[in-house]
C-alpha positions as CSV (number, residue, x, y, z in Angstrom):
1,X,4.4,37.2,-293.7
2,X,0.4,36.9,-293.3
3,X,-1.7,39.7,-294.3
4,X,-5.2,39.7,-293.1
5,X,-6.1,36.3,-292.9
6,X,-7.2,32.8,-290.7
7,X,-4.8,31.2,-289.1
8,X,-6.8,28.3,-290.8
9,X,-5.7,29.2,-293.8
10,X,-2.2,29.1,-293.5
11,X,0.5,27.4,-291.3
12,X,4.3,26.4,-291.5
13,X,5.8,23.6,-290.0
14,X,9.9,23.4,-290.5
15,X,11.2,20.1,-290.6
16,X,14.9,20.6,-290.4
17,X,15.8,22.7,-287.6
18,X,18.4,24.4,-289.5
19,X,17.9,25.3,-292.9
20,X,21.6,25.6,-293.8
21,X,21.9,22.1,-292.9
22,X,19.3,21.2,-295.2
23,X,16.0,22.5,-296.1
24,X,12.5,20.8,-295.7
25,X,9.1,22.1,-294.4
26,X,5.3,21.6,-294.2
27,X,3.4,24.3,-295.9
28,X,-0.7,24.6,-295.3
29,X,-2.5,26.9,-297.5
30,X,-6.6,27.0,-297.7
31,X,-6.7,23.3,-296.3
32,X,-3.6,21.7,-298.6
33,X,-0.5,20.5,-297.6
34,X,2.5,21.0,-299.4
35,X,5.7,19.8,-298.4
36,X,8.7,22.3,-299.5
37,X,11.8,20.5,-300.9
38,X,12.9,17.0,-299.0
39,X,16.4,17.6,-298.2
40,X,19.4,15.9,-296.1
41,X,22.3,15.8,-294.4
42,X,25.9,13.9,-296.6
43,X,25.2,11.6,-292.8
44,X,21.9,10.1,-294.1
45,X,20.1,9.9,-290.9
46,X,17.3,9.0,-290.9
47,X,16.8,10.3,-287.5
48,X,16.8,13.5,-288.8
49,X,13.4,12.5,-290.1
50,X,11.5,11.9,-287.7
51,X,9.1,15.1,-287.6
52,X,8.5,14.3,-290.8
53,X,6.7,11.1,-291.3
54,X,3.5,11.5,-288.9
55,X,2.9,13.9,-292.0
56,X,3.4,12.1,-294.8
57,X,0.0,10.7,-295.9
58,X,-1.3,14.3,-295.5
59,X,0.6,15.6,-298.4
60,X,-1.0,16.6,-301.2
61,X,2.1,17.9,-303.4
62,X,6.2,17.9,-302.9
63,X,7.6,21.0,-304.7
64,X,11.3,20.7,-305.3
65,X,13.9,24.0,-305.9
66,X,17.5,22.9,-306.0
67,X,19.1,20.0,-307.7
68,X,21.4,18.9,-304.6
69,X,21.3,17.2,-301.4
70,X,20.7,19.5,-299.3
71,X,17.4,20.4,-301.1
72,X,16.2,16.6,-302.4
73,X,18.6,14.2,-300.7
74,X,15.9,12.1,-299.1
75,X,13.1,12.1,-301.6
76,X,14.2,8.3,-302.6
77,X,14.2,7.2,-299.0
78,X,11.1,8.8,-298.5
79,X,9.4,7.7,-301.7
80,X,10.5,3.7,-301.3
81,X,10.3,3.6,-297.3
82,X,6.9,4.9,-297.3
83,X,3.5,4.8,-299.4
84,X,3.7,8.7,-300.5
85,X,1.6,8.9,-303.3
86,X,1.4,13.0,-303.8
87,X,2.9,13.9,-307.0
88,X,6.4,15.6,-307.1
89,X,7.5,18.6,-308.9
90,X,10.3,20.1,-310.4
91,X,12.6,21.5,-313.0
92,X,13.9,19.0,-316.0
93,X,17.6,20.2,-314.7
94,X,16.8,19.4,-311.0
95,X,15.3,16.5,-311.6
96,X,18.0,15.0,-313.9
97,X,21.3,16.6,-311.8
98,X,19.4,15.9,-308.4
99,X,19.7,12.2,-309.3
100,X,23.5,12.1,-310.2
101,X,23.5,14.2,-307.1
102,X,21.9,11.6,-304.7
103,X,24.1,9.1,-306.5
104,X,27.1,10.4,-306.3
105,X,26.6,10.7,-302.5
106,X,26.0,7.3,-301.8
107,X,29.3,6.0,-304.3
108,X,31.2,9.1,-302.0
109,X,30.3,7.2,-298.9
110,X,30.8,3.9,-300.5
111,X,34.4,4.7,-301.2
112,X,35.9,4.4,-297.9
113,X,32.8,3.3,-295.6
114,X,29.9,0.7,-295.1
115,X,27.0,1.2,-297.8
116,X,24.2,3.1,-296.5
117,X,21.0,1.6,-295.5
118,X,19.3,4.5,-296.2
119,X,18.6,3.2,-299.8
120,X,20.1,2.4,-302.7
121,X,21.2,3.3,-305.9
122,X,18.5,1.7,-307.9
123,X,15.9,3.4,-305.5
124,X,17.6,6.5,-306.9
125,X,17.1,5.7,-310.3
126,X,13.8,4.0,-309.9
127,X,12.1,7.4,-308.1
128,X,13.7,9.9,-310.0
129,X,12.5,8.1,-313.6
130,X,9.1,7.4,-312.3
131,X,8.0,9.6,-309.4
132,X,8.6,12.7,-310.6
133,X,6.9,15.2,-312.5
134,X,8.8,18.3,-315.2
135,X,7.7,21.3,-316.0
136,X,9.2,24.6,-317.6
137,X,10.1,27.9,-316.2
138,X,6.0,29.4,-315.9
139,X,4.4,26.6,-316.5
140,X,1.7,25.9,-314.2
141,X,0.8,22.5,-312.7
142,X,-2.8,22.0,-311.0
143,X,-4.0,19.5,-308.5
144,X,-7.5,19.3,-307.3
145,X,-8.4,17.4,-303.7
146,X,-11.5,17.4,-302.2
147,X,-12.9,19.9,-304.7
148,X,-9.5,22.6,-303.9
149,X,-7.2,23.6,-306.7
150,X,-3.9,24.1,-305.9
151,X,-1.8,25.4,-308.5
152,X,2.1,25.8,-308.4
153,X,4.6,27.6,-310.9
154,X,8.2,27.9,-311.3
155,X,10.0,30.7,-312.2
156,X,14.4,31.2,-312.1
157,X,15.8,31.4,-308.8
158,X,19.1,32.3,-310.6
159,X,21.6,30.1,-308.8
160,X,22.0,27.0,-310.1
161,X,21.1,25.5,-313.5
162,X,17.5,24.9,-313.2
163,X,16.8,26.1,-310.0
164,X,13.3,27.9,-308.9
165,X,11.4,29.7,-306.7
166,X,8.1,28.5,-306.5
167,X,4.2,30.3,-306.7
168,X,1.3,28.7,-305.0
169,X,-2.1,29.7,-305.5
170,X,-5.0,27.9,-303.5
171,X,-8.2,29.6,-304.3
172,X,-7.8,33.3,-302.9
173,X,-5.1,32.6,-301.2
174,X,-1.5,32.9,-302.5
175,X,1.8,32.5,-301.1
176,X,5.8,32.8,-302.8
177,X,8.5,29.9,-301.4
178,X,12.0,31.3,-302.1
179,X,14.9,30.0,-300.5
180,X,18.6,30.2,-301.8
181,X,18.2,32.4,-305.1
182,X,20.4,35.2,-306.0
183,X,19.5,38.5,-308.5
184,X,23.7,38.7,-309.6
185,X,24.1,37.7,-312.9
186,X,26.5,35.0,-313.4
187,X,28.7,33.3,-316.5
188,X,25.9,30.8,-317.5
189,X,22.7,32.2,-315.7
190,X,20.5,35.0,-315.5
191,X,19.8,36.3,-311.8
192,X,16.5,35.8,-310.0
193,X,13.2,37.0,-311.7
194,X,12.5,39.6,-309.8
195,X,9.6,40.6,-311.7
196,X,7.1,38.3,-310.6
197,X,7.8,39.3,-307.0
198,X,6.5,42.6,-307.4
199,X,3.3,44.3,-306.4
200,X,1.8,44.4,-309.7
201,X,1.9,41.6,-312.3
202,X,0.4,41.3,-315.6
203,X,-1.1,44.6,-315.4
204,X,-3.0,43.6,-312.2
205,X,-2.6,44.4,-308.6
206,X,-1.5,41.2,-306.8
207,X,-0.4,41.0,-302.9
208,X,0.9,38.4,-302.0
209,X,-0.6,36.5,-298.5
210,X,2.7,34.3,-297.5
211,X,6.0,34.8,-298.5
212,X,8.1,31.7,-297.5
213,X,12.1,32.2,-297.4
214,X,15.0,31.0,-295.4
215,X,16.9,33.8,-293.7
216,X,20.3,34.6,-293.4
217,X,22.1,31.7,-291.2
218,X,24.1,33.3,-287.9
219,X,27.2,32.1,-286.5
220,X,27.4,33.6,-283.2
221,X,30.9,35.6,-284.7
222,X,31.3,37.6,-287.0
223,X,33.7,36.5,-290.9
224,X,36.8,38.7,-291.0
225,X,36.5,41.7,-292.9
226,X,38.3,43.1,-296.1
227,X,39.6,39.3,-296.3
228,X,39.7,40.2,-300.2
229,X,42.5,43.1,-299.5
230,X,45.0,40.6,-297.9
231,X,45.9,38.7,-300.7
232,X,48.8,40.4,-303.1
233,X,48.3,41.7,-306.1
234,X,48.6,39.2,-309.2
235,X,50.2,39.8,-312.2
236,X,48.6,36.9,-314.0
237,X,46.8,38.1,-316.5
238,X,44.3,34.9,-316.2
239,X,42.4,37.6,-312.8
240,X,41.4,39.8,-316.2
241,X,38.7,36.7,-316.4
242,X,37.3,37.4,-313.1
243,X,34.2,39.5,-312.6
244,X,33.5,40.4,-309.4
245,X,35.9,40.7,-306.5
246,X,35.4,37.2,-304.8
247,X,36.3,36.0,-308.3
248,X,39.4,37.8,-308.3
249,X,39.9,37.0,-304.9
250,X,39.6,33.2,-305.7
251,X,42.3,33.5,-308.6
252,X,44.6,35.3,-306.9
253,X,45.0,33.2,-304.4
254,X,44.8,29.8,-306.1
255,X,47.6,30.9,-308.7
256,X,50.0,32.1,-305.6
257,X,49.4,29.0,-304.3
258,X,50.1,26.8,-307.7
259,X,53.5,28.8,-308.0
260,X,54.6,28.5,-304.7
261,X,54.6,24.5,-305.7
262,X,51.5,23.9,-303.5
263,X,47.9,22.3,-304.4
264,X,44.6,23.5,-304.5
265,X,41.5,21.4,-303.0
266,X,37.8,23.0,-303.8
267,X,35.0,20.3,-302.0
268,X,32.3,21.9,-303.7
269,X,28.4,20.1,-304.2
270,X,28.7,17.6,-307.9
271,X,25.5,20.1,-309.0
272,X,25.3,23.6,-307.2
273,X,28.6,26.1,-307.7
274,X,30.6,23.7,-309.9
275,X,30.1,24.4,-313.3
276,X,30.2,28.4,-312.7
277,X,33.4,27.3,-311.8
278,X,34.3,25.4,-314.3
279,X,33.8,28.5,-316.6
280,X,35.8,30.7,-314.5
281,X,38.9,28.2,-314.8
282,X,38.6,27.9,-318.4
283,X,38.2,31.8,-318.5
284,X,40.8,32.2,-316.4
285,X,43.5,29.4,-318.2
286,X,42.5,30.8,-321.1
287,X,43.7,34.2,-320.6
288,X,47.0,33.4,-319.2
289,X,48.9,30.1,-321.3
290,X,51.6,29.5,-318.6
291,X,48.8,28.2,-315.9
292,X,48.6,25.2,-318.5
293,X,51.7,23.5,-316.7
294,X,49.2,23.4,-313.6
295,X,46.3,20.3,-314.6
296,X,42.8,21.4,-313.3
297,X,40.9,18.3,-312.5
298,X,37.7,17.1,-311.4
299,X,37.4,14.7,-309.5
300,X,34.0,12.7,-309.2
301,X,32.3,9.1,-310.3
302,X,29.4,11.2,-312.0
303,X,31.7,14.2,-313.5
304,X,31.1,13.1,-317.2
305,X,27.5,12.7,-316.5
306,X,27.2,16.1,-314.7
307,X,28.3,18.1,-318.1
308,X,26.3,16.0,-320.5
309,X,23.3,17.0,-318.3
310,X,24.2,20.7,-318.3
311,X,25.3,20.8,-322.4
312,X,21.7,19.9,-323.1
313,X,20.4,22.4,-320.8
314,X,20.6,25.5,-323.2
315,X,17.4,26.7,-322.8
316,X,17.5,27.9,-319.2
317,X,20.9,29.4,-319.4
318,X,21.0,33.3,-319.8
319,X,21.0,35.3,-322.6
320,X,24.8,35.9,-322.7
321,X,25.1,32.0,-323.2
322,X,22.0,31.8,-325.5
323,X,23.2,35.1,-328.1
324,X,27.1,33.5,-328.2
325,X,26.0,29.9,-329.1
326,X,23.9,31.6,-331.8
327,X,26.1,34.5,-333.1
328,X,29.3,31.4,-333.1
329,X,27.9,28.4,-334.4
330,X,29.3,25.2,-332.6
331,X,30.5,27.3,-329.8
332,X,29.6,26.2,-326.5
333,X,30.7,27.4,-323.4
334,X,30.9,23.8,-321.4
335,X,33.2,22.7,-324.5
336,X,35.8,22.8,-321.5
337,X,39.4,22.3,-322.8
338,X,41.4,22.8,-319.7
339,X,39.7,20.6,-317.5
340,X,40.1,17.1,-317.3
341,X,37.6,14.7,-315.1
342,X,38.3,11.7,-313.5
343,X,36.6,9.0,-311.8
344,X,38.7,8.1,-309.2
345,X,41.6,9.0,-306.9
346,X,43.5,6.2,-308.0
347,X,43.2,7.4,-311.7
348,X,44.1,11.1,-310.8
349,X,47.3,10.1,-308.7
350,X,48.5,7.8,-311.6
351,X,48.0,10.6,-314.6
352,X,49.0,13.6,-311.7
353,X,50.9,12.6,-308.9
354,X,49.9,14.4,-305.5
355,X,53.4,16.3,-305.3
356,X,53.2,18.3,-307.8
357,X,50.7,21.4,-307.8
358,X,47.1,21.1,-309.0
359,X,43.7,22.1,-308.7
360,X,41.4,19.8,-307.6
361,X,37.2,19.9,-307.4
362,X,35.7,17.4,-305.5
363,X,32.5,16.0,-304.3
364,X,31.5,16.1,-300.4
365,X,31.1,19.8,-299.9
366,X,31.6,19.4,-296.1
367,X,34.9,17.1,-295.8
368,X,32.1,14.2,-294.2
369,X,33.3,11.6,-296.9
370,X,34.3,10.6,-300.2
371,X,37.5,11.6,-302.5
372,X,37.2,15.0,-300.8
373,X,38.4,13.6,-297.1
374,X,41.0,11.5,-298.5
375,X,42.5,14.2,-300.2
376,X,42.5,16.2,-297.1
377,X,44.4,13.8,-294.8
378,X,46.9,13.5,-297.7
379,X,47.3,17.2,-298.4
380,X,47.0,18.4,-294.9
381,X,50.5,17.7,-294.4
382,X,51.6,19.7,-296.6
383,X,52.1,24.0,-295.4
384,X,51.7,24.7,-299.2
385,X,48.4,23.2,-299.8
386,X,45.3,25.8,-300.4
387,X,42.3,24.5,-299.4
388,X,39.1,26.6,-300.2
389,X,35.7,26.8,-298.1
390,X,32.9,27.3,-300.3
391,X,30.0,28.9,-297.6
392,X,29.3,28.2,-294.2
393,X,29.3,24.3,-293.7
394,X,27.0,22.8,-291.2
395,X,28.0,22.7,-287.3
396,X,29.8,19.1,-286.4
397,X,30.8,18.6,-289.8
398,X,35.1,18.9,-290.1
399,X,34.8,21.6,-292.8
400,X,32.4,23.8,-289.8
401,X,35.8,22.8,-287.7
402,X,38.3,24.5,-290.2
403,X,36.2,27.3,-290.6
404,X,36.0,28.1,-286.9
405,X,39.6,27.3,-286.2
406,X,41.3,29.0,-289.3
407,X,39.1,31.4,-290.4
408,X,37.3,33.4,-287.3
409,X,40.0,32.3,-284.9
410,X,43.1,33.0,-287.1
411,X,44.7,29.6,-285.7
412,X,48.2,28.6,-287.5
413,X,48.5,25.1,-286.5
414,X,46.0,22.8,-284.8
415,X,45.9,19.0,-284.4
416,X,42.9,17.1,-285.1
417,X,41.8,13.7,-284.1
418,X,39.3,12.4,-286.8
419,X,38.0,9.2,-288.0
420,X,39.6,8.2,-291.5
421,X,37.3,5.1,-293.5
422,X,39.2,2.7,-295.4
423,X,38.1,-0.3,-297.1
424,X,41.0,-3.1,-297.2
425,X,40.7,-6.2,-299.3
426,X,39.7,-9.8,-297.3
427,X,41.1,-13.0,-297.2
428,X,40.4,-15.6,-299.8
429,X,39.0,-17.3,-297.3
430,X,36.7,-15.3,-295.9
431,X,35.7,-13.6,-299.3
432,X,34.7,-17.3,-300.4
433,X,32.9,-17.6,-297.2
434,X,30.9,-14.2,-297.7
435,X,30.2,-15.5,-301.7
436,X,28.6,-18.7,-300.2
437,X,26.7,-16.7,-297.5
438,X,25.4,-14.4,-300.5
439,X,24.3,-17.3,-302.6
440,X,22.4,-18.7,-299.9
441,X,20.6,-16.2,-298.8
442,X,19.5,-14.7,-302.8
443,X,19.1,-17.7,-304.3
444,X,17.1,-20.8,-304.1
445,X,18.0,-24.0,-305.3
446,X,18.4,-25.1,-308.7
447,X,16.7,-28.5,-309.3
448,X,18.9,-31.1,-311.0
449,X,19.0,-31.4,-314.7
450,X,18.6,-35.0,-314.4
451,X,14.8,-34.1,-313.6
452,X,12.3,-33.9,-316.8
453,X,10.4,-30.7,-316.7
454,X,6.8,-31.1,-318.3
455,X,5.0,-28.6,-319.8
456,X,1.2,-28.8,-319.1
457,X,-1.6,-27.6,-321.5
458,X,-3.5,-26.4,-318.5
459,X,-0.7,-23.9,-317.3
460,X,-0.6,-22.2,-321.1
461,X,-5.0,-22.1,-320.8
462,X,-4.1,-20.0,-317.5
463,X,-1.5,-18.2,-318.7
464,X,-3.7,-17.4,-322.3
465,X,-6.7,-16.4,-320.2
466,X,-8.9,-19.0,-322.4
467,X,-11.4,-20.4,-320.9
468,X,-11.3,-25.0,-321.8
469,X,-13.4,-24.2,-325.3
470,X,-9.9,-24.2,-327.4
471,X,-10.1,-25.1,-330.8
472,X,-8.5,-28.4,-332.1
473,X,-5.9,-26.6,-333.5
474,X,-4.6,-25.1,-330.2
475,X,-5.3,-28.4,-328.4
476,X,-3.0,-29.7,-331.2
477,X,-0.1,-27.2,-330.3
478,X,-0.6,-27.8,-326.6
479,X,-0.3,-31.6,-326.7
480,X,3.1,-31.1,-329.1
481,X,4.2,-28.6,-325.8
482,X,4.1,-31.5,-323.6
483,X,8.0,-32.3,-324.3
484,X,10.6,-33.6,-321.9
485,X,14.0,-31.9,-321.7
486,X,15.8,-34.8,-319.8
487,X,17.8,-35.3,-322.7
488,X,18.4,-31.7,-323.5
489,X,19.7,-31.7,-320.1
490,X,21.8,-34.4,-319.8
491,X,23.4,-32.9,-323.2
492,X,24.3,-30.0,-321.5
493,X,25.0,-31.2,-318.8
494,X,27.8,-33.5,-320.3
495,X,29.2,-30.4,-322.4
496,X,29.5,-28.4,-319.0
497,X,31.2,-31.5,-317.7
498,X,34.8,-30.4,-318.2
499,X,35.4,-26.5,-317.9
500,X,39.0,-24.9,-318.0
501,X,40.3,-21.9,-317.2
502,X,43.7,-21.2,-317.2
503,X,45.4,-18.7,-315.0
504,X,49.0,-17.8,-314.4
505,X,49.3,-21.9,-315.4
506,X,46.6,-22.7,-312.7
507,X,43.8,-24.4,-313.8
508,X,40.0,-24.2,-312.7
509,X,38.1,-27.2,-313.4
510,X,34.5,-27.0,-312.5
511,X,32.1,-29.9,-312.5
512,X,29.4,-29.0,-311.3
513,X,28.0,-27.5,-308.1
514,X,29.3,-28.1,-304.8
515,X,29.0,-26.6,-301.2
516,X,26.2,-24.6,-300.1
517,X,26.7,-21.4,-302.8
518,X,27.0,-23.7,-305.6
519,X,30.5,-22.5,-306.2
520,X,32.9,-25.0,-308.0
521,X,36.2,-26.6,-306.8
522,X,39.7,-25.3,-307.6
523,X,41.9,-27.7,-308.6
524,X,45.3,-25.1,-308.6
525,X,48.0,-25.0,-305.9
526,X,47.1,-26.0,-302.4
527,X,45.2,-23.6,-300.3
528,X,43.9,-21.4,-303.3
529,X,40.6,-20.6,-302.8
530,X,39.8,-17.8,-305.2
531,X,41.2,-17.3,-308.8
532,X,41.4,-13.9,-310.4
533,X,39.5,-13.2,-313.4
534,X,41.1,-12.5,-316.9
535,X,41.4,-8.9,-317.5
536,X,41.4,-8.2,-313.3
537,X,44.7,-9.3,-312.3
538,X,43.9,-7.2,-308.8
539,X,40.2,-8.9,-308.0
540,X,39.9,-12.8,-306.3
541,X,36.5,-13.9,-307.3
542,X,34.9,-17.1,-307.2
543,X,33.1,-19.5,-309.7
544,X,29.8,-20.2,-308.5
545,X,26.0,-20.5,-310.2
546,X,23.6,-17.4,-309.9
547,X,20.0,-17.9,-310.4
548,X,18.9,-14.6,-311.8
549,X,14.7,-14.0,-313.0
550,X,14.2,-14.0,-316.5
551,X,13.4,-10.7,-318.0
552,X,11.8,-9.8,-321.2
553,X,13.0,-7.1,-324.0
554,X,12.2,-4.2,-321.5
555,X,13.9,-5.7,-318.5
556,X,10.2,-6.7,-316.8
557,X,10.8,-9.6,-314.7
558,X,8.2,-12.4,-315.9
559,X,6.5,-14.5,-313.8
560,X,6.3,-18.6,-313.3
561,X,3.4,-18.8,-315.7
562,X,4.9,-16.7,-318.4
563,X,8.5,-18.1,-318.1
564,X,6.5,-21.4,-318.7
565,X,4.2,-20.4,-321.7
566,X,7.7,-18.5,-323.2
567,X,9.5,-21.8,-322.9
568,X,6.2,-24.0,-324.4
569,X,6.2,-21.9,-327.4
570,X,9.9,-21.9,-327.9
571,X,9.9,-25.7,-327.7
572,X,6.7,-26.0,-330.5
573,X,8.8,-24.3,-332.5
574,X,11.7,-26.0,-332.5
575,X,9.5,-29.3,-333.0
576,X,7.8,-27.8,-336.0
């Protein structure tokens, strides 16, 4: 909404066509841009992009409300693709959860597919550490361009830990961005602050002039009604621990389902709906002892992680939380005793075999990839298996698929043709073959030992940023630096000589490099290539020499000169 003013002043530009999908847009208020969230797609297009980047040296700030993909999934692409230099905003919990959520997308396509090119895990880590910017629940952060303040405040958007809605103010102007809150009070948070929305704050009349939200998404047909009344009544008395009646709902029909002998999938987003229901579990298993011979497990590579974030988190939970940790001392409520997480699916089959009834949380909301798909082509099969739809999934995506076939269209049975990712070990010989391709192409060289290495007094001047006018001391120092290590290396050389590793009775002897990677000759059975490590009776590896930058206590890479001057001064002292 606008409310008498310029159409200078503001403007809105959506980036995603489709803010279910995911949610990003230009905002332009009294001549700033601000760009609103910088979600994505589990696919990682980049493609979907596009409208994007003709914009991106106009920003002036990046405001960020949820803590998942959807909402922040390509800020590290964006951020190490292109020279954005605007300062980003958010919560402590969406920054910290909106990492492990960007990470545990790429290790969920990993799993079963090509790595994506999008960008990497150390980009994620790298942005997240230094790009971004914290703040509190109303604290206010200020910018000023071209003589323009632009101030922005969060307040609780009630629906994930840490999540906001967001209050721009650019000098008369004002506007509210709001998307994907929720004013129902849930087990760990307070609802949406509703307060600042109105009319009148802080004893002041205040209108505001834009009022940015994302409206609710249509699917051309309407959900089935009363779907809550066909499910029988439960006599568990773990559905006392539910709340509302989509709570009970949920319940009712995941424990008919566990006694029937059947499992129970739930792809739900690693940092959105999963720890409210986390808590309804352990409410619910709680209440009723007998569920304890079903295992509820979660499985995901960033689980562990996940919690910790979300046990340190106190201070923007609700009250509930806040007055029972105080009035019980040691008591808190993600203390989770009837969940178990685990990082793999080969770990979960092994402790829980896939046979016998379960619950299950995954990763990979949408079915696109990850633990979440494999599970489904192994479960599918299976009449008793119960697997739960949490919201509307995006069109194209196979969970949009079972909605529209099972849900609106009733179906009982329906075939599918779908692509299924696997990742299947190589050959020793081609695994050798892509080592030796690797080496090449990150390394360089290593000169041979046999050649002295000098250190010269002009290279520690450059290094020491004096200027020839050293004292006679320091000239003394420098002229004991100029040290050959021909025989240091020729020692070492011989003690490396002869290296054995024994295997299953085969024995590695390495002497030396050899071949273009630098990787060392085998001298087991005929034909054996690779060797398998101690301790990794399952991997084939291959011995070869990595040249890797030196790095100092911090893990800053140091350059030629200070490798040099590091190495001068270690030799002076052995001298001394």
């Amino acid at each position: 909404a606008k409310l008498g003013r310029s159409a200078m002043d503001f403007a809105l530009l959506p980036i995603s066509k489709d803010s279910l999908e995911w949610q990003c847009s230009i905002l332009k208020l009294g001549g700033l841009t601000v760009l609103l969230n910088c979600g994505w797609t589990e696919s990682l297009d980049p493609k979907l992009l596009t409208p994007l980047i003709p914009h991106l040296q106009e920003l002036d700030l990046i405001v960020l409300t949820h803590a998942d993909v959807r909402h922040l999934g390509a800020l590290p692409y964006v951020l190490s693709k292109y020279p954005v230099s605007c300062p980003v905003v958010c919560t402590e919990p969406v920054c910290r959860l909106g990492e492990l959520s960007c990470v545990a997308c790429l290790e969920d396509r990993e799993k079963y597919r090509e790595a994506s090119e999008a960008y990497e895990v150390d980009d994620v880590l790298r942005i997240f550490m230094s790009r971004l910017t914290t703040l509190k629940y109303r604290e206010t952060f200020r910018i000023s361009v071209n003589g323009r303040v632009l101030a922005a405040c969060p307040y609780p958007a009630g629906s994930h830990l840490g999540s906001a809605f967001w209050t721009l103010h650019c000098g008369s102007l004002s506007a509210v961005y709001l998307v994907d809150g929720t004013m129902r009070q849930g087990r760990y948070l307070d609802g949406l602050e509703v307060q600042r929305l109105r009319p009148v704050c802080t004893g002041a009349a205040q209108r505001w002039d834009v009022l940015v939200t994302a409206p609710v998404p249509s699917m051309g047909l309407a959900l089935p009604q009363g779907a809550h009344q066909k499910a029988k009544p439960s006599t568990s008395k773990a559905i006392s621990a539910a709340r509302t009646v989509r709570e009970q709902c949920f319940l009712e029909e995941t424990i008919s389902t566990l006694r029937k002998g059947g499992s129970v999938l739930i792809p739900a987003d690693v940092a959105g709906w999963i720890p409210e229901a986390l808590l309804l579990f352990e409410a619910a298993w709680g209440q009723d002892r007998q569920l304890n011979t079903y295992p509820v497990c979660w499985l995901s590579s960033v689980g562990d992680m996940v919690l910790d974030q979300v046990k340190t988190r106190l201070e923007y939970m609700g009250h509930e939380v806040l007055e029972a940790f105080e009035s019980r001392i040691g008591h808190h409520p993600f203390v989770l005793k009837s969940i178990r997480i685990f990082q793999s699916l080969e770990e979960l089959i092994a402790a829980h075999p896939l046979n016998r009834p379960k619950v299950i949380f995954t990763t990979s909301q949408h079915l696109e990839g990850g633990d979440a798909r494999e599970l489904f082509f192994r479960l599918s099969a299976e009449p008793k298996t119960l697997l739960w739809l949490l919201g509307v999934a995006p069109g194209g995506t196979l969970a949009r698929q079972l909605l529209e076939d099972f849900v609106l269209n009733q179906c009982v049975r329906k075939e599918y043709r779908l692509h299924q990712h696997m990742k299947s070990a190589l050959p020793d010989e081609e695994l050798r073959q892509l080592y030796e391709k690797m080496q090449e192409q990150v390394s360089e060289p290593a000169p041979p030992p046999e050649i002295a290495v000098a250190m010269k007094a002009e290279d520690i001047l450059q290094v020491k940023g004096e200027d020839g006018t050293a004292s006679k001391t320091a000239k003394e120092e420098e002229a004991k630096a100029e040290v050959k290590v021909e025989a240091k290396a020729k020692e070492e050389l011989k003690d490396n000589k002869e290296f054995k590793e024994t295997k299953d009775g085969t024995a590695l002897n390495t002497s030396g490099p050899s071949g273009p990677g630098g990787a060392s000759g085998a001298s087991g059975p005929k034909g054996n290539a690779l060797w398998s490590p101690l301790g990794w009776p399952n991997s084939r590896t291959a011995a070869f020499q990595e040249q890797r930058a030196e790095s100092d206590q911090y893990g800053q890479v140091l350059s030629a000169a200070e490798v040099r001057l590091w190495k001068a001064q270690d030799q002076v002292e052995q001298v001394e």
